[in-house]
C-alpha positions as CSV (number, residue, x, y, z in Angstrom):
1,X,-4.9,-21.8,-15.1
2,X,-5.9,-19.9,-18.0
3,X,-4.3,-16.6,-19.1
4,X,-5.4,-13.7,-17.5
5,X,-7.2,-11.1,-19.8
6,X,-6.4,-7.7,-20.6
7,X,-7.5,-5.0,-18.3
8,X,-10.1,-2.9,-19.3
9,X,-9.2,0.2,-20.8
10,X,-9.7,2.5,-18.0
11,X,-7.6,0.9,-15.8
12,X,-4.7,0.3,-18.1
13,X,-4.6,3.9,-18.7
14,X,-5.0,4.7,-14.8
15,X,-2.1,1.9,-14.1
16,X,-0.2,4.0,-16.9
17,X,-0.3,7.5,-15.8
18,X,0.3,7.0,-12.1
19,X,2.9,4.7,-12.4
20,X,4.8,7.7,-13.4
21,X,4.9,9.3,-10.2
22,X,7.0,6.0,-8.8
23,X,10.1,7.2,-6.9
24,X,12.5,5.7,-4.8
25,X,9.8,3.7,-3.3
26,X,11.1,0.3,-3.6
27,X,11.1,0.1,0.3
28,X,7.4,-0.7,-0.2
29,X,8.0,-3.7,-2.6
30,X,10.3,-5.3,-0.1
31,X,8.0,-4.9,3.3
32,X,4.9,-6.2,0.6
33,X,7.4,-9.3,-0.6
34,X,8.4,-10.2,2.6
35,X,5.0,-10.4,4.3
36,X,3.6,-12.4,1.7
37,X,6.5,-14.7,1.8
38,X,5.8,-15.0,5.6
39,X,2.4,-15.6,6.2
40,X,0.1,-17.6,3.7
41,X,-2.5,-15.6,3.2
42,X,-3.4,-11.8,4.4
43,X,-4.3,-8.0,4.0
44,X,-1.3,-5.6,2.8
45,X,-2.2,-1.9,3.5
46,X,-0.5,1.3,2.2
47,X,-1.2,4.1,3.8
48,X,-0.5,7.5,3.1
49,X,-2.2,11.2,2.9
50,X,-3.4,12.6,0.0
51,X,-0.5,12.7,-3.1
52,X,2.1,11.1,-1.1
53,X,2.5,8.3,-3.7
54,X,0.5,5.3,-2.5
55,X,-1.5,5.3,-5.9
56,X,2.0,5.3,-8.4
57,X,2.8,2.3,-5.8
58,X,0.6,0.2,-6.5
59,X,0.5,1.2,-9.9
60,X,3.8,0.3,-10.0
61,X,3.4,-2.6,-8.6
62,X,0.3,-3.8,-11.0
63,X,2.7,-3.3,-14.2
64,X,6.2,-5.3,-12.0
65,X,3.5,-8.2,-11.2
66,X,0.7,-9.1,-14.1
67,X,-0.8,-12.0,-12.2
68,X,-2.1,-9.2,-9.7
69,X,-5.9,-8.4,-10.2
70,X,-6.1,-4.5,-10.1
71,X,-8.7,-2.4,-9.3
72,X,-9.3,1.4,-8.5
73,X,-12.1,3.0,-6.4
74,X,-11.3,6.5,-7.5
75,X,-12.5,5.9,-11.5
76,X,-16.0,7.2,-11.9
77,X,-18.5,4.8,-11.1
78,X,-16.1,1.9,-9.8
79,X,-16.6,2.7,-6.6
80,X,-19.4,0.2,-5.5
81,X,-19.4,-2.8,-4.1
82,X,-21.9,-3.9,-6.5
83,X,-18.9,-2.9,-9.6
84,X,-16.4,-4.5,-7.3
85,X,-18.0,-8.2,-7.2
86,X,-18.9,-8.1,-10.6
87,X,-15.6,-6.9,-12.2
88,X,-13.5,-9.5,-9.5
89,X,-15.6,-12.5,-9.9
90,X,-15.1,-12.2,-13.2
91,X,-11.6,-11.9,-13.1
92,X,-11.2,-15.0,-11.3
93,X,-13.6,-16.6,-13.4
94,X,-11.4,-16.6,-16.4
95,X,-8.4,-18.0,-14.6
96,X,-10.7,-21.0,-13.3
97,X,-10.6,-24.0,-15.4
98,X,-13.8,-25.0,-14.0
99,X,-17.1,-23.6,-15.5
100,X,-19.2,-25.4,-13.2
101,X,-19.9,-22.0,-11.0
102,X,-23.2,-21.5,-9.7
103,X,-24.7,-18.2,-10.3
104,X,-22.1,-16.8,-12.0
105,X,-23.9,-14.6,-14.2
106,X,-25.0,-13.0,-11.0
107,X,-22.1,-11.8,-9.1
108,X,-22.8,-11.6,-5.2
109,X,-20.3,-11.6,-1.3
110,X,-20.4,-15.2,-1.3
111,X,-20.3,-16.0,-4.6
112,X,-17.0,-14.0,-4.6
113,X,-15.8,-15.7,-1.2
114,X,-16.4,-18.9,-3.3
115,X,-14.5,-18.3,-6.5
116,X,-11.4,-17.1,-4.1
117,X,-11.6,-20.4,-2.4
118,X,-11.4,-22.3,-5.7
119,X,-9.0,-20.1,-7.4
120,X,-6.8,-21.0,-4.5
121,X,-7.2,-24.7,-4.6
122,X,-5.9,-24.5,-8.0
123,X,-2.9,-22.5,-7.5
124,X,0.4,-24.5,-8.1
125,X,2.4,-24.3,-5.0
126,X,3.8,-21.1,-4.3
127,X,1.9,-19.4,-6.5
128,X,-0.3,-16.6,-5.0
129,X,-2.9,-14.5,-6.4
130,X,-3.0,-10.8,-5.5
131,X,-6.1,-8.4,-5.5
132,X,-4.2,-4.7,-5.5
133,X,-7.6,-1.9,-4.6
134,X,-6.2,1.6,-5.1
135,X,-8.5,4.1,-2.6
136,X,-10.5,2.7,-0.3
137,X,-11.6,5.9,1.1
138,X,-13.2,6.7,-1.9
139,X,-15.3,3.3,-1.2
140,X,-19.4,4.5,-1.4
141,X,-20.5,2.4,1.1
142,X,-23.9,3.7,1.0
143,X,-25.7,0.8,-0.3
144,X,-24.0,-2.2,1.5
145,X,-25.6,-4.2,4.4
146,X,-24.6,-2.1,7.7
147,X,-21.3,-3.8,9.3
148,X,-20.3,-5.4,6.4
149,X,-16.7,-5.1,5.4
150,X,-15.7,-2.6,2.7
151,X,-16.4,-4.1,-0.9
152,X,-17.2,-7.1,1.3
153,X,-13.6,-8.0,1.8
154,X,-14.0,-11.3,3.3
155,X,-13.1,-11.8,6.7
156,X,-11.5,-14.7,6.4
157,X,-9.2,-15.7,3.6
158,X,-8.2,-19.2,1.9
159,X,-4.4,-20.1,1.3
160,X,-2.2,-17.9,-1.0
161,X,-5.0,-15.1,-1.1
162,X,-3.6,-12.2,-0.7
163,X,-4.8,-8.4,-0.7
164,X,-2.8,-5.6,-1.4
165,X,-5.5,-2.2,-0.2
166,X,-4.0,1.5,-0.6
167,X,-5.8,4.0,2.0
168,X,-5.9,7.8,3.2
169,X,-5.0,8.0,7.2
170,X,-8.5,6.8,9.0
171,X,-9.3,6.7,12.8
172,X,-8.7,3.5,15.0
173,X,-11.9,1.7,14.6
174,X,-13.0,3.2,11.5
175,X,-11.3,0.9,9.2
176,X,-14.3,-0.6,7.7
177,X,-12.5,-4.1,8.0
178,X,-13.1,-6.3,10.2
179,X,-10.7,-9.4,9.0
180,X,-8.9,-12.4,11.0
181,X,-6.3,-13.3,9.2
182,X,-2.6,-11.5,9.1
183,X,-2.1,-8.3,8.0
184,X,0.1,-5.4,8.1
185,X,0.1,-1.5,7.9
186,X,3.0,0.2,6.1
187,X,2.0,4.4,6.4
188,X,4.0,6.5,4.0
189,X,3.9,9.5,6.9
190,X,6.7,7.0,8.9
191,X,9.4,7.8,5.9
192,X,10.4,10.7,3.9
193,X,9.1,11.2,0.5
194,X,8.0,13.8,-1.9
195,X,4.3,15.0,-2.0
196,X,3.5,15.5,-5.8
197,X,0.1,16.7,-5.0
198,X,-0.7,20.1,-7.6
199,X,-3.4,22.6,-7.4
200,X,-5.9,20.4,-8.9
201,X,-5.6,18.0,-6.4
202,X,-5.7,21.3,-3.9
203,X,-9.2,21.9,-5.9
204,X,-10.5,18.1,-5.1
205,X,-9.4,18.1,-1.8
206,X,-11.6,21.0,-0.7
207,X,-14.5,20.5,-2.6
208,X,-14.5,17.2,-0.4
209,X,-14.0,19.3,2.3
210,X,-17.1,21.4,1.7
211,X,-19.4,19.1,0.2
212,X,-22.1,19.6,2.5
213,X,-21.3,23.4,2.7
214,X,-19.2,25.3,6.0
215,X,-21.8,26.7,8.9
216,X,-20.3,29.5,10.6
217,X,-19.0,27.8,13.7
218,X,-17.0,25.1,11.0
219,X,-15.5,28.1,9.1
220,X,-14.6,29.4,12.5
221,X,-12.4,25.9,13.5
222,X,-11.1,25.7,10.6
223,X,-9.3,29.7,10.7
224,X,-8.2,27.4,14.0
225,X,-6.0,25.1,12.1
226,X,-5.5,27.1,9.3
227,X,-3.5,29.3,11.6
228,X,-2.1,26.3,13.5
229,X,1.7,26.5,14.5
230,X,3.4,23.5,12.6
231,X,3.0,21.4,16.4
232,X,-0.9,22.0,15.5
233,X,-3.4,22.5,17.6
234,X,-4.7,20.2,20.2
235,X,-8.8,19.8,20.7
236,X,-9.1,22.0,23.9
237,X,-7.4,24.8,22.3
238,X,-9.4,25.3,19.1
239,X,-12.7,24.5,21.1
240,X,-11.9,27.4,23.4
241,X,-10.5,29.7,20.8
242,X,-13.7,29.5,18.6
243,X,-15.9,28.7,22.1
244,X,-17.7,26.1,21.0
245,X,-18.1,22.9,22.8
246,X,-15.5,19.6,22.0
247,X,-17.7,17.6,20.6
248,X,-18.4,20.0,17.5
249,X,-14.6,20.1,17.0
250,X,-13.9,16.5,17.1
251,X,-17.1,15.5,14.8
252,X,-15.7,17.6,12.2
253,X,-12.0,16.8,12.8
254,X,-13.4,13.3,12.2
255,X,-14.9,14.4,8.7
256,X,-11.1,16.2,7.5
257,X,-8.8,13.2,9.3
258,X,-7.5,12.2,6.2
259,X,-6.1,16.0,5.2
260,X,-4.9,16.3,8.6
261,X,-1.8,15.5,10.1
262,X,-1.4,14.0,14.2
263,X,0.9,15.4,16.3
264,X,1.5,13.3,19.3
265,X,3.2,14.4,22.4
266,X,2.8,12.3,25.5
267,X,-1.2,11.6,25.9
268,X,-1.5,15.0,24.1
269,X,-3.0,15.2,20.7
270,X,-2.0,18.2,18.1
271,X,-3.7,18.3,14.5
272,X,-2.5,20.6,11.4
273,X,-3.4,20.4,7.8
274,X,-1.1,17.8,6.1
275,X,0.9,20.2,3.9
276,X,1.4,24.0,5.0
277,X,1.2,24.7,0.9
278,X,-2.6,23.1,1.5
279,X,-3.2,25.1,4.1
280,X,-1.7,28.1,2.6
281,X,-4.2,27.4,-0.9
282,X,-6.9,27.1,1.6
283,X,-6.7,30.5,3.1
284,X,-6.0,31.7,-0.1
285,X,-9.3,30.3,-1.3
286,X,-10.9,32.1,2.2
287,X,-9.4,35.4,1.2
């Protein structure tokens, strides 16, 4: 195949800077290596809350392994699926031999399902190609057709495709994937490792937070977690102590699950903010 081109400039510098955060994480490289040594094709997700080192992963990971197409949701404007198809297709393009692609000036879903079935009937054997996406979460999905998969992943995937997909913590059945081919879920909260978020990360988090402004009764739950014991606070509990009904407490729980953390005992369900220094900058910003 041909030689793959340089990265834009953007993501070079973003593959720069947060693959200085890498630490001790090589734990991750082996679980990735040996699923894609066991299965011959599939989705690879890292998930982790916010700061807790999924981004220098796969950063990391994008400057060990050059084949790897990389690409990250979280730079301005490259968060559409529209950007995603056009940058990817063309990606693949240039390692095609071929230039006998239809509609390649005008990238679209199928035209990308396409070029990965191509790519991978030219792949030498054992050779794989690699998609890394840093940040799903911050996918706008907006302007996609409803039920469509996220950047339109495809749901099914030819032989020695892989994907390699970095995520906050989301609710069962609110992946935005729907896929039928192996995958695997490695979630940083499972092992011990430092949280390098800072206070301008603190700043981003709660502007997200508040993006559509705090009515009274959401100010009120979240005093309720705020002042949370470390074992949480289980939905009954803050919807009593705030006496509203469940329903308001769960729809916004929903809204915050990926700066919350679970707390599982039994059947019982117990949620906290994911760092107490969070949640201490938070009330701080209430004061």
């Amino acid at each position: 195949m041909n030689t793959k081109p340089q990265l834009p400039q953007e993501f070079q510098q973003v593959i720069l800077e947060k693959s200085q955060g890498f630490f001790n994480c090589e734990f991750v490289f082996h679980a990735i290596n040996d699923f894609i040594d066991n299965h011959n094709c599939g989705y690879f997700t890292i998930v982790g809350s916010p700061g807790s080192s999924k981004s220098a992963i796969l950063a990391k990971f994008a400057l060990e392994n050059p084949n790897a197409i990389y690409y990250n949701a979280q730079i301005e404007n490259k968060n559409t699926a529209e950007e995603f198809i056009k940058y990817i297709c063309q990606q693949i393009i240039e390692r095609l031999h071929t230039t006998e692609i239809p509609d390649k000036d005008k990238p679209q879903p199928w035209l990308f399902s396409l070029l990965l079935q191509l790519i991978s009937d030219e792949l030498p054997q054992k050779q794989k190609l690699i998609i890394a996406i840093d940040a799903l979460d911050a996918i706008d999905y907006s302007n996609q057709s409803p039920g469509s998969n996220l950047f339109y992943l495809p749901r099914y995937l030819p032989q020695n495709i892989f994907f390699l997909l970095t995520r906050r913590p989301f609710k069962k059945g609110k992946s935005g994937l729907l896929i039928e081919v192996p995958s695997q879920t490695l979630n940083l909260s499972d092992y011990k490792l430092n949280n390098w978020d800072n206070e301008e990360d603190f700043q981003q988090h709660w502007q997200k937070m508040q993006s559509k402004g705090l009515s009274h009764t959401e100010l009120k739950i979240l005093q309720q977690l705020l002042s949370a014991p470390a074992s949480g606070f289980d939905i009954d509990t803050i919807a009593q102590k705030v006496s509203v009904k469940k329903y308001e407490v769960i729809k916004l729980i929903d809204s915050w699950f990926e700066f919350l953390q679970q707390h599982r005992v039994g059947k019982e369900v117990k949620y906290s903010f994911y760092r107490s220094d969070f949640a201490d900058w938070v009330k701080a910003e209430l004061s």
